[in-house]
PDB file of N, CA, C and O in Angstrom:
ATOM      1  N   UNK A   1      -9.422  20.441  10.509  1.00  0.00           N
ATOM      2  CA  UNK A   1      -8.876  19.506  11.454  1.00  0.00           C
ATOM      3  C   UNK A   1      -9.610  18.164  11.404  1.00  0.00           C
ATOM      4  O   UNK A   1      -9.011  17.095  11.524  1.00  0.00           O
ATOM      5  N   UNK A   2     -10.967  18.263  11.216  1.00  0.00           N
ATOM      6  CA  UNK A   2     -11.609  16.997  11.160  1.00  0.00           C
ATOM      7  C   UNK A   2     -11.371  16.233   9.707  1.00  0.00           C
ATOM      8  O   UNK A   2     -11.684  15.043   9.743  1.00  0.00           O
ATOM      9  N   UNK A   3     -10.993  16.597   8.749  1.00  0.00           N
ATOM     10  CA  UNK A   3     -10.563  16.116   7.658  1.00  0.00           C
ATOM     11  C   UNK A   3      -9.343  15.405   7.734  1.00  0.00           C
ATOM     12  O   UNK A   3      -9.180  14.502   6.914  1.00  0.00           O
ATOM     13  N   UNK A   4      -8.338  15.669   8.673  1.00  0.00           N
ATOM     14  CA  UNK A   4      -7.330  14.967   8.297  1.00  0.00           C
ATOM     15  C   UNK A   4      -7.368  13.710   9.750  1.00  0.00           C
ATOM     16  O   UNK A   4      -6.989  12.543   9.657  1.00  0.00           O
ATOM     17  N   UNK A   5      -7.936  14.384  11.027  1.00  0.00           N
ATOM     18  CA  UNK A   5      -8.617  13.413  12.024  1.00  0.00           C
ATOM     19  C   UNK A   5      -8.885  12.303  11.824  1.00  0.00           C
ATOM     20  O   UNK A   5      -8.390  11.260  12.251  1.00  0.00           O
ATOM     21  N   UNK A   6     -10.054  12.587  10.855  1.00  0.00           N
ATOM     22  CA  UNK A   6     -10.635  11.361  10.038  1.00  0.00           C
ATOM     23  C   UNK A   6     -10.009  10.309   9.145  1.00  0.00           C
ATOM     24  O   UNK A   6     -10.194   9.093   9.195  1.00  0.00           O
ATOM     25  N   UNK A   7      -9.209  11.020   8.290  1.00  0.00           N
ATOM     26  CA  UNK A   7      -8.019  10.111   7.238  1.00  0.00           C
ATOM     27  C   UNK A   7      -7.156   9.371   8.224  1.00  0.00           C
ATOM     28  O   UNK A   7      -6.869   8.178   8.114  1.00  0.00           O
ATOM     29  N   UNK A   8      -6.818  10.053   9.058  1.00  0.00           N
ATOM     30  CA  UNK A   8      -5.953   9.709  10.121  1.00  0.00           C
ATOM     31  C   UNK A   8      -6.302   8.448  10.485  1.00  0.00           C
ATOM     32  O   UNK A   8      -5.669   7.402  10.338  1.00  0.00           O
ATOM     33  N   UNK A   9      -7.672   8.696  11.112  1.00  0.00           N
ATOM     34  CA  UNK A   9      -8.770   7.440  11.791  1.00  0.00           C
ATOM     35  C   UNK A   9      -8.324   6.359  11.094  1.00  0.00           C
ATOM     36  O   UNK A   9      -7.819   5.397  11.671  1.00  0.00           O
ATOM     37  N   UNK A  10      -8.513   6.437   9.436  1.00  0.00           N
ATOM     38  CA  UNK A  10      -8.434   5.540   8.743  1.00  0.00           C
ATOM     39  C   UNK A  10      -7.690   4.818   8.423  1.00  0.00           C
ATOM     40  O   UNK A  10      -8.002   3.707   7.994  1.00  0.00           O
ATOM     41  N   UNK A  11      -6.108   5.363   8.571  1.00  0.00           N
ATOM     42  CA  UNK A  11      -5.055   5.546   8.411  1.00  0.00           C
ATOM     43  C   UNK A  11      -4.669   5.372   6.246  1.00  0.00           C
ATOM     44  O   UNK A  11      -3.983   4.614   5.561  1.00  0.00           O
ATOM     45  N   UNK A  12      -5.351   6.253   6.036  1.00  0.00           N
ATOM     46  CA  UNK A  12      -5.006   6.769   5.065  1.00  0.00           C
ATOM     47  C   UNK A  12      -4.622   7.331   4.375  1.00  0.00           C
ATOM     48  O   UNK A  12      -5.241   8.353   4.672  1.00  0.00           O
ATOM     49  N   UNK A  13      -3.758   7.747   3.180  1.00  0.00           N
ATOM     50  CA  UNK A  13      -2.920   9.020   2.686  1.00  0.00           C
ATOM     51  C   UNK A  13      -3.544   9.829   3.056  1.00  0.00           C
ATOM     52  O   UNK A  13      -4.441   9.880   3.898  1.00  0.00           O
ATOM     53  N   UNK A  14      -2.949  10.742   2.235  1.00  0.00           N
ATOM     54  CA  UNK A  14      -3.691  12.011   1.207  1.00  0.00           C
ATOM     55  C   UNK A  14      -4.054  11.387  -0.400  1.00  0.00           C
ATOM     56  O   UNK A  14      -5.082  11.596  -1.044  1.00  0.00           O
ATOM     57  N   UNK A  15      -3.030  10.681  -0.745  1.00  0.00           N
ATOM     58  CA  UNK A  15      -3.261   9.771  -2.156  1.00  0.00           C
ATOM     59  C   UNK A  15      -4.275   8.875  -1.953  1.00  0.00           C
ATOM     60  O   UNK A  15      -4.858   8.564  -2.991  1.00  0.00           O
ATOM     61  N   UNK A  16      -4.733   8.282  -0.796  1.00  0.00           N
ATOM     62  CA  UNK A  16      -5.416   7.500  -0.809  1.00  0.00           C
ATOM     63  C   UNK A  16      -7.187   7.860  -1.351  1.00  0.00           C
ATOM     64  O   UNK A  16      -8.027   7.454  -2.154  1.00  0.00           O
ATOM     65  N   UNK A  17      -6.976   9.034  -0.135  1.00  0.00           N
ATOM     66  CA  UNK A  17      -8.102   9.735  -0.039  1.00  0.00           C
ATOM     67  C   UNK A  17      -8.598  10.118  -1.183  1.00  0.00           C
ATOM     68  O   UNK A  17      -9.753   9.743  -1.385  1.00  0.00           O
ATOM     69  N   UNK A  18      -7.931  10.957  -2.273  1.00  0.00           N
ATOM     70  CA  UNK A  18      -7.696  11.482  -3.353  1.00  0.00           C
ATOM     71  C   UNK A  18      -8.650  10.406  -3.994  1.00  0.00           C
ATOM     72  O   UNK A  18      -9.847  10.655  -4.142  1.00  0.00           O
ATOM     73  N   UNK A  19      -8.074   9.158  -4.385  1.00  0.00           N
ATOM     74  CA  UNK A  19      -8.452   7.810  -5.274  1.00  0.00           C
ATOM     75  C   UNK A  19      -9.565   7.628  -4.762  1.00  0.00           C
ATOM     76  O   UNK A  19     -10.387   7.080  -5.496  1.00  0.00           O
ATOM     77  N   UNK A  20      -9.995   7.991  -3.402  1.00  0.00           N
ATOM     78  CA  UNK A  20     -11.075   7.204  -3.147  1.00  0.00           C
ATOM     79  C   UNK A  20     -12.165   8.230  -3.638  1.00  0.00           C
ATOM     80  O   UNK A  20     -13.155   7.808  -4.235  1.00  0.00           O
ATOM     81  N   UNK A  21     -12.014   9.416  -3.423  1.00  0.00           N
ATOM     82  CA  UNK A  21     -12.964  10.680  -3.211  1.00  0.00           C
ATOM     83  C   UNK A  21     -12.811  11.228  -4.500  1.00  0.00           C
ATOM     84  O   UNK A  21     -13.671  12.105  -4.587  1.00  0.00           O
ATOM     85  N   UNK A  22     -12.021  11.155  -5.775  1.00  0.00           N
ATOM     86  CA  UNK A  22     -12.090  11.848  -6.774  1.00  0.00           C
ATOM     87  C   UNK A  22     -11.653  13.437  -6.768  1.00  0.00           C
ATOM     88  O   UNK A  22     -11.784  14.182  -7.739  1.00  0.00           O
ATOM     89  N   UNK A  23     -11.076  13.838  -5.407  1.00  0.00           N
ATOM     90  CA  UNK A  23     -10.591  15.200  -5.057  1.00  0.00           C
ATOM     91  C   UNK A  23      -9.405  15.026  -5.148  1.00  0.00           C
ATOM     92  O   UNK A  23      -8.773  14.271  -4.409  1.00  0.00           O
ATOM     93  N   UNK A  24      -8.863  15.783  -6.181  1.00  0.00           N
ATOM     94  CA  UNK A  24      -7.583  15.648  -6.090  1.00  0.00           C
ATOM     95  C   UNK A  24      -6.388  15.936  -4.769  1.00  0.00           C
ATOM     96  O   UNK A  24      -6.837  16.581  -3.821  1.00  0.00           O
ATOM     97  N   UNK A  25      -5.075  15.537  -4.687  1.00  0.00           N
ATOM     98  CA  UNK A  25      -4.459  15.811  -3.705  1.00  0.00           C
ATOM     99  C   UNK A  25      -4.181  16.896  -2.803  1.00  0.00           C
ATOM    100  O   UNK A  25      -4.182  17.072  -1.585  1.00  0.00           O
ATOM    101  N   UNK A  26      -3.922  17.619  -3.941  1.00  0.00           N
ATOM    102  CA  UNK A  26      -3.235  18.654  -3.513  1.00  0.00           C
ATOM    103  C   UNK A  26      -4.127  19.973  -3.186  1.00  0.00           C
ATOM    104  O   UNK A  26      -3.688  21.075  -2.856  1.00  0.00           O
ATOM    105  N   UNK A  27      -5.983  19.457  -3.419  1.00  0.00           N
ATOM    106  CA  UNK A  27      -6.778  20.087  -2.998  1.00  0.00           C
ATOM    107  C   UNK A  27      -7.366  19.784  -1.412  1.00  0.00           C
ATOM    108  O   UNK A  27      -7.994  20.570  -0.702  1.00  0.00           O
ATOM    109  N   UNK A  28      -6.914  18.265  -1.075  1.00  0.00           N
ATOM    110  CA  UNK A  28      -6.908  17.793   0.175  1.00  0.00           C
ATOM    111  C   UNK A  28      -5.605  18.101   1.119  1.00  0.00           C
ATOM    112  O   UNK A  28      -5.837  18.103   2.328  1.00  0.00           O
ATOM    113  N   UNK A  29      -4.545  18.307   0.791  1.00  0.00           N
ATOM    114  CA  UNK A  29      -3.827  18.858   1.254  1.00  0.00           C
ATOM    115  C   UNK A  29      -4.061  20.747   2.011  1.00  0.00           C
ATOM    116  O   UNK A  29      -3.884  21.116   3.172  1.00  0.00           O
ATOM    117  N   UNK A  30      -4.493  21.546   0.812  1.00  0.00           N
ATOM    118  CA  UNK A  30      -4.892  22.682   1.585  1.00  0.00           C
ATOM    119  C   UNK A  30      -5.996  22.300   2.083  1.00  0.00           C
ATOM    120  O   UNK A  30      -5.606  22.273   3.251  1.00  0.00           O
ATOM    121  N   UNK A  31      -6.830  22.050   2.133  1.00  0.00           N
ATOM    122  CA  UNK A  31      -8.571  21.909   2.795  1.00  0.00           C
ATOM    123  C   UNK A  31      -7.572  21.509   4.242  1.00  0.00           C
ATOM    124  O   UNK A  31      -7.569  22.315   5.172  1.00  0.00           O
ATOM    125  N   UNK A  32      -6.936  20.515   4.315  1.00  0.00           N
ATOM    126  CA  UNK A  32      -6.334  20.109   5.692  1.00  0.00           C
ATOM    127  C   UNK A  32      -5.433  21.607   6.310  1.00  0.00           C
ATOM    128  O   UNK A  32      -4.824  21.304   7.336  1.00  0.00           O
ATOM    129  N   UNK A  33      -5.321  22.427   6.093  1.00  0.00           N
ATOM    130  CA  UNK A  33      -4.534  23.620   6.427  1.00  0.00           C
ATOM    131  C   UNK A  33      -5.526  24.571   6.898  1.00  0.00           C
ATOM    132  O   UNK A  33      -4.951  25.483   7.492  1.00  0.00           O
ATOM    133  N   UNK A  34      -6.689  24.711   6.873  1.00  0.00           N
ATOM    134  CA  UNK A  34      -7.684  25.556   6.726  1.00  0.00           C
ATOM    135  C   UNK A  34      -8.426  25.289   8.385  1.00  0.00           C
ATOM    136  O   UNK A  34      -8.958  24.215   8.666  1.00  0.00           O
ATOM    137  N   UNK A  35      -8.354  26.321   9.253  1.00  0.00           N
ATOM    138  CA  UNK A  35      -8.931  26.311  10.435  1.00  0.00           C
ATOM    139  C   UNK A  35     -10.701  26.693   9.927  1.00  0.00           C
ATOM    140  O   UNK A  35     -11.050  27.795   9.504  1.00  0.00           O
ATOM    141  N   UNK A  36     -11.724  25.360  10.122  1.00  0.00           N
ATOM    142  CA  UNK A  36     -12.944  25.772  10.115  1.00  0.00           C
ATOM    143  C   UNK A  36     -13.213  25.163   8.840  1.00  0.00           C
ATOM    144  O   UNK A  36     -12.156  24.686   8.426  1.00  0.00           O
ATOM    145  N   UNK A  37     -14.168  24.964   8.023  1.00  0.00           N
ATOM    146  CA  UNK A  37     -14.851  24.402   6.893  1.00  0.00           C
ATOM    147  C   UNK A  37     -14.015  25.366   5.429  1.00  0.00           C
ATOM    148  O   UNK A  37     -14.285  26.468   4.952  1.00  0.00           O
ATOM    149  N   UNK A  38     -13.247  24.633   5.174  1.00  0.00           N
ATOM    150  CA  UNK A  38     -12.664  25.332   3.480  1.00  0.00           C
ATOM    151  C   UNK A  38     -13.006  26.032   2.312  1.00  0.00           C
ATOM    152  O   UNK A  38     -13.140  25.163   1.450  1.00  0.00           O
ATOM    153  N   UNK A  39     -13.266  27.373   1.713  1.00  0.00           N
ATOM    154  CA  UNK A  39     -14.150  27.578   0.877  1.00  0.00           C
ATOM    155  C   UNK A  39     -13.645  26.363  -0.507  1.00  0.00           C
ATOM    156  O   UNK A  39     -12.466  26.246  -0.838  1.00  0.00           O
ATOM    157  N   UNK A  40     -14.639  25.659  -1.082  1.00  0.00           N
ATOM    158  CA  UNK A  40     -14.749  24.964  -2.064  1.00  0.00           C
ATOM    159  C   UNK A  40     -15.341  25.198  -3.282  1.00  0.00           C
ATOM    160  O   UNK A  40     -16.010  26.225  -3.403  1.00  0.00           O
ATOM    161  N   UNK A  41     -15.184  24.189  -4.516  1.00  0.00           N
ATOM    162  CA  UNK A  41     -16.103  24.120  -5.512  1.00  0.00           C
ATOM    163  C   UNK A  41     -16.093  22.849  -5.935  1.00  0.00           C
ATOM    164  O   UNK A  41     -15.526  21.906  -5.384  1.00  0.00           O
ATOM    165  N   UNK A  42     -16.635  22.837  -6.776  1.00  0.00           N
ATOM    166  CA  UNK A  42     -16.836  21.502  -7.222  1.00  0.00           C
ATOM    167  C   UNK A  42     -17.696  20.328  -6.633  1.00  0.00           C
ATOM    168  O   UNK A  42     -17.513  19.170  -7.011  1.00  0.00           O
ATOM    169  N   UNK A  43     -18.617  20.655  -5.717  1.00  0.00           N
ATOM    170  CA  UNK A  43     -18.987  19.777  -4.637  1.00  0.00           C
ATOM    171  C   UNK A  43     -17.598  18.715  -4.024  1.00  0.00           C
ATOM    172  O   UNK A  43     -17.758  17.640  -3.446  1.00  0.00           O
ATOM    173  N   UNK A  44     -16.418  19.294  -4.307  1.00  0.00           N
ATOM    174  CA  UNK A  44     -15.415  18.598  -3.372  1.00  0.00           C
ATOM    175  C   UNK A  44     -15.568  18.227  -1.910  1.00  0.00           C
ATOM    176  O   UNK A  44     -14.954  17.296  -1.388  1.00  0.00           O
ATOM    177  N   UNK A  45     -16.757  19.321  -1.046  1.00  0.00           N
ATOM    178  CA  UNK A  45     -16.574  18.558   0.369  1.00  0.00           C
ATOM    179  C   UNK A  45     -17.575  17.911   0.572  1.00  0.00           C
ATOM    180  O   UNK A  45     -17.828  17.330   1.627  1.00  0.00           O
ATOM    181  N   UNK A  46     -18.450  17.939  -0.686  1.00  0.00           N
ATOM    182  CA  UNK A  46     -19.578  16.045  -0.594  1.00  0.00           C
ATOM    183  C   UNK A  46     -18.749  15.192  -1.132  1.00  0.00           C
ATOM    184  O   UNK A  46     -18.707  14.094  -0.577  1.00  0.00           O
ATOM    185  N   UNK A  47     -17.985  15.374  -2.164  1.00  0.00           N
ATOM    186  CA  UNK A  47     -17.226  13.563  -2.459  1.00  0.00           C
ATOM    187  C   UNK A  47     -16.081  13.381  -1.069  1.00  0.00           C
ATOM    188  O   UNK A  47     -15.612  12.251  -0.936  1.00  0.00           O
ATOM    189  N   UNK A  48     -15.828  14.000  -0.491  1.00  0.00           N
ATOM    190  CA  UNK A  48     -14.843  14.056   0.515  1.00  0.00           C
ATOM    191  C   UNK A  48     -15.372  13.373   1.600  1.00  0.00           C
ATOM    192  O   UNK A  48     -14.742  12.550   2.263  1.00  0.00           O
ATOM    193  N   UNK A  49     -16.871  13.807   1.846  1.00  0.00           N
ATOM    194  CA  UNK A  49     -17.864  13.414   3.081  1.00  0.00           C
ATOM    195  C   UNK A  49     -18.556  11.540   2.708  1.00  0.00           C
ATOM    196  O   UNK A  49     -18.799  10.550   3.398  1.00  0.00           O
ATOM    197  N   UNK A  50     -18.639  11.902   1.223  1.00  0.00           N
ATOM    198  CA  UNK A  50     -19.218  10.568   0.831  1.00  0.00           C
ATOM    199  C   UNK A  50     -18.443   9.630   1.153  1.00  0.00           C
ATOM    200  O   UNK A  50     -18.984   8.625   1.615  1.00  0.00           O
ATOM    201  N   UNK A  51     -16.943   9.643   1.021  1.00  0.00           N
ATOM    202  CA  UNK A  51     -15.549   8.652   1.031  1.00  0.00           C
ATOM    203  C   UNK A  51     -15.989   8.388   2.359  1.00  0.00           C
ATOM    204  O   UNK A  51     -16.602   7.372   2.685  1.00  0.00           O
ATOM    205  N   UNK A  52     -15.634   9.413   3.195  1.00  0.00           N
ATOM    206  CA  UNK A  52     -15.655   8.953   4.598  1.00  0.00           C
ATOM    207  C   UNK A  52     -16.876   8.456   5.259  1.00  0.00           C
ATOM    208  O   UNK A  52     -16.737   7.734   6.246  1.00  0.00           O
ATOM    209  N   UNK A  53     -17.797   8.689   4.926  1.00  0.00           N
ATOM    210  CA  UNK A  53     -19.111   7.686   5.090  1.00  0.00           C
ATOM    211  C   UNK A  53     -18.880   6.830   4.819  1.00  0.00           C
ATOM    212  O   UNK A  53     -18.661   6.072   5.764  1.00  0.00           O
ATOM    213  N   UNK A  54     -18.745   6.288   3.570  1.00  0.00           N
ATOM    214  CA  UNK A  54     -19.083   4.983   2.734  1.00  0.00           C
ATOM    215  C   UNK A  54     -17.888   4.079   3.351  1.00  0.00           C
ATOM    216  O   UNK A  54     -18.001   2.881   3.092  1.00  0.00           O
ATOM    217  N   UNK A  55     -16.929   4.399   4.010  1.00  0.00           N
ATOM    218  CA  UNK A  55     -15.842   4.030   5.129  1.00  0.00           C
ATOM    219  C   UNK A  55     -16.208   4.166   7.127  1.00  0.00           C
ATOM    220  O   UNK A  55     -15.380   4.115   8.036  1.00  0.00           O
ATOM    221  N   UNK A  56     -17.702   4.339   7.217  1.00  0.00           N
ATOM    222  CA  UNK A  56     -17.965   4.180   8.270  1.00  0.00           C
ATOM    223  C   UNK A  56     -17.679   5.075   9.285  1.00  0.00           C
ATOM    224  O   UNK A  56     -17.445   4.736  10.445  1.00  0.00           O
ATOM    225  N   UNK A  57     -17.694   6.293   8.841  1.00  0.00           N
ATOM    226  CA  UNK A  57     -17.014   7.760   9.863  1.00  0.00           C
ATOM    227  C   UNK A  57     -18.038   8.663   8.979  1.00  0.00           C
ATOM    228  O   UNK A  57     -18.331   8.858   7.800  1.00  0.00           O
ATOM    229  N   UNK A  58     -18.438   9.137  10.420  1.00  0.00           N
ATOM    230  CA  UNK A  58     -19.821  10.793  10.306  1.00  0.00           C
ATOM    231  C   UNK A  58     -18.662  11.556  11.063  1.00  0.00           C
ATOM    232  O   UNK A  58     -17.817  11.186  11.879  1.00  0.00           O
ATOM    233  N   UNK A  59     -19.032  13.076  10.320  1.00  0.00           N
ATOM    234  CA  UNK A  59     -18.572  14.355  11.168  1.00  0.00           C
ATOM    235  C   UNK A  59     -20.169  14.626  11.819  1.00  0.00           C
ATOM    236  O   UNK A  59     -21.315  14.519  11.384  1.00  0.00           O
ATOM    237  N   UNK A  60     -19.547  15.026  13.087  1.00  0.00           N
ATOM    238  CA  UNK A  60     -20.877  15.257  13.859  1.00  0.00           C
ATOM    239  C   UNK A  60     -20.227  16.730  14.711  1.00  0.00           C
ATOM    240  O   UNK A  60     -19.111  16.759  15.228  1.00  0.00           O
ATOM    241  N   UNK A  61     -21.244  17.929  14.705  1.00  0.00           N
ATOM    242  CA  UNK A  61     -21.168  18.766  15.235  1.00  0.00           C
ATOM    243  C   UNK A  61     -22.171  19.533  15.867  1.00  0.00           C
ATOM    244  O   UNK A  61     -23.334  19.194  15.647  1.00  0.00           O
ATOM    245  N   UNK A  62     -21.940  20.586  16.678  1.00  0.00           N
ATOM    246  CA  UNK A  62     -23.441  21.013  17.455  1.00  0.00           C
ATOM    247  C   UNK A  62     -23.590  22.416  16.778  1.00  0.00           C
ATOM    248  O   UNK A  62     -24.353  23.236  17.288  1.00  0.00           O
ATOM    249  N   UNK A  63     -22.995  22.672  15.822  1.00  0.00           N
ATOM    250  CA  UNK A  63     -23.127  23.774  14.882  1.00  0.00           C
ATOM    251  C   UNK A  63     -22.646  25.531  16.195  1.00  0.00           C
ATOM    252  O   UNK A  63     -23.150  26.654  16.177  1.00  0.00           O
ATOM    253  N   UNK A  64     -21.617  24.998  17.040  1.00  0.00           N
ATOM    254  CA  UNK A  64     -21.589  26.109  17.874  1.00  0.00           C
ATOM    255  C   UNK A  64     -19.918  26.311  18.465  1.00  0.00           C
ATOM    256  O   UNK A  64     -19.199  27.300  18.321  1.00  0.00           O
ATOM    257  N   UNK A  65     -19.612  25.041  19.151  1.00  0.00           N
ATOM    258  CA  UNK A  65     -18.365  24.459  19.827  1.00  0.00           C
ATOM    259  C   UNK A  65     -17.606  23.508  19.425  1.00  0.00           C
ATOM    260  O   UNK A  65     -16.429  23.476  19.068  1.00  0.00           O
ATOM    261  N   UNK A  66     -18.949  22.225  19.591  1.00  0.00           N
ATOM    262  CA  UNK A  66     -18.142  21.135  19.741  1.00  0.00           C
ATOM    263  C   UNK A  66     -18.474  20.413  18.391  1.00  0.00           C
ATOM    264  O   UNK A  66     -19.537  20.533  17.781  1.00  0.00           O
ATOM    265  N   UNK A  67     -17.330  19.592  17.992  1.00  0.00           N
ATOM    266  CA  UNK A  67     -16.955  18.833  17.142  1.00  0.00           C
ATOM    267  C   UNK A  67     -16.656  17.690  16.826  1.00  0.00           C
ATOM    268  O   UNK A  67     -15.458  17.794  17.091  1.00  0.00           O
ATOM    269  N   UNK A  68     -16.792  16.361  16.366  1.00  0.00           N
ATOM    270  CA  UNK A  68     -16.080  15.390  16.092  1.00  0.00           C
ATOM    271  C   UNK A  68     -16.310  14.354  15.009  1.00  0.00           C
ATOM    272  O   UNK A  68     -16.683  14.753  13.906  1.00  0.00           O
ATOM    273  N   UNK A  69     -16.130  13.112  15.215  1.00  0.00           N
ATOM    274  CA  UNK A  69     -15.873  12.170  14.404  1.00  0.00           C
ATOM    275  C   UNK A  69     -16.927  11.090  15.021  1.00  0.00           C
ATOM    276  O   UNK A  69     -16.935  11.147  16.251  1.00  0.00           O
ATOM    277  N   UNK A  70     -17.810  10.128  14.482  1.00  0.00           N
ATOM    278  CA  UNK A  70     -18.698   8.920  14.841  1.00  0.00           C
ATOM    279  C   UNK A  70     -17.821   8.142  14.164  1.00  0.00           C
ATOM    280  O   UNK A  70     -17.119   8.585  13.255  1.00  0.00           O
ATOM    281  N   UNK A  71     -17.798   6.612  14.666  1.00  0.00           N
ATOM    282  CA  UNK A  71     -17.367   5.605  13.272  1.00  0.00           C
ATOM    283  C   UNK A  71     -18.601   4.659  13.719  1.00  0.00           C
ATOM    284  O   UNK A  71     -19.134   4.711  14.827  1.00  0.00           O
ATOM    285  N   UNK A  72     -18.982   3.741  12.610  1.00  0.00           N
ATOM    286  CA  UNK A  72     -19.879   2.650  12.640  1.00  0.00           C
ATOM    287  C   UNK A  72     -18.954   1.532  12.531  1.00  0.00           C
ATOM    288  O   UNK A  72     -18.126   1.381  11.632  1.00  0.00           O
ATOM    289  N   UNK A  73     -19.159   0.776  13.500  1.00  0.00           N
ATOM    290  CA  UNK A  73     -18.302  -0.677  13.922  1.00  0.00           C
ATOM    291  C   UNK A  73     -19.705  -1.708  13.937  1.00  0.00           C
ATOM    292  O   UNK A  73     -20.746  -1.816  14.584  1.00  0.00           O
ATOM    293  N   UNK A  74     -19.023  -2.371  12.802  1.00  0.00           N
ATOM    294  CA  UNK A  74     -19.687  -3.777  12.403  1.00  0.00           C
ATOM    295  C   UNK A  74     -19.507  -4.831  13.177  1.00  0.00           C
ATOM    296  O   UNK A  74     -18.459  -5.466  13.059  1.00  0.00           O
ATOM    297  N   UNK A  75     -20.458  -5.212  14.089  1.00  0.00           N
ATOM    298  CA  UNK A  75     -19.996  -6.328  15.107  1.00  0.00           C
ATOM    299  C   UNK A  75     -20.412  -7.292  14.526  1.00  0.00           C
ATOM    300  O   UNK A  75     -21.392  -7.179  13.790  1.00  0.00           O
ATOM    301  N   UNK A  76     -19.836  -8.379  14.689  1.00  0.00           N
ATOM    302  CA  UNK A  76     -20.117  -9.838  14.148  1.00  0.00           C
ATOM    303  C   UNK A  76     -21.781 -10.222  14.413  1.00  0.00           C
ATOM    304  O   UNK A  76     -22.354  -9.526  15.251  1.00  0.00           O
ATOM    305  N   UNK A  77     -22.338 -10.983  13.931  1.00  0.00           N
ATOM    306  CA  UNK A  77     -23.528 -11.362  14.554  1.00  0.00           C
ATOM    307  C   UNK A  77     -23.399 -12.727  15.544  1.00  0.00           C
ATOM    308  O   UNK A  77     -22.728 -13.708  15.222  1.00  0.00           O
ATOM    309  N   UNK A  78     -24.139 -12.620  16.773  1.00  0.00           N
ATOM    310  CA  UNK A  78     -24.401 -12.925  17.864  1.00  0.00           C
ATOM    311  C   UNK A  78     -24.892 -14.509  17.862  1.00  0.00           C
ATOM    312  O   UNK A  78     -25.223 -15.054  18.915  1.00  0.00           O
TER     313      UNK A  78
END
């Protein structure tokens, strides 16, 4: 859920994501179907995590319940 949350955030494909992250589509497509963290390979859910960093969005969780999304907002300087 936080995978596609996040794209969402961004308002980005699935193609987009893909281009940006080097994971192909249609592997971001199921990962988005998957209740809870996706089994993977390839280190697919670090290039996935890197995209969305390097785009200013952390997954942040308390490793128990709760879940979400940070973004870093660049404020102008003062």
């Amino acid at each position: 859920m936080q995978l596609r949350a996040a794209r969402g955030a961004l308002n980005w494909s699935v193609r987009e994501l893909a281009e940006r992250s080097g994971v192909g589509a249609a592997t971001i497509t199921r990962y988005e179907k998957v209740d809870g963290v996706p089994r993977s390979r390839k280190e697919n859910l670090g290039k996935l995590w890197r995209a969305f960093e390097a785009s200013g969005v952390r997954f942040v969780s308390d490793r128990r319940s709760s879940f979400g999304l940070l973004f870093d907002i660049r404020l102008p300087d003062a």
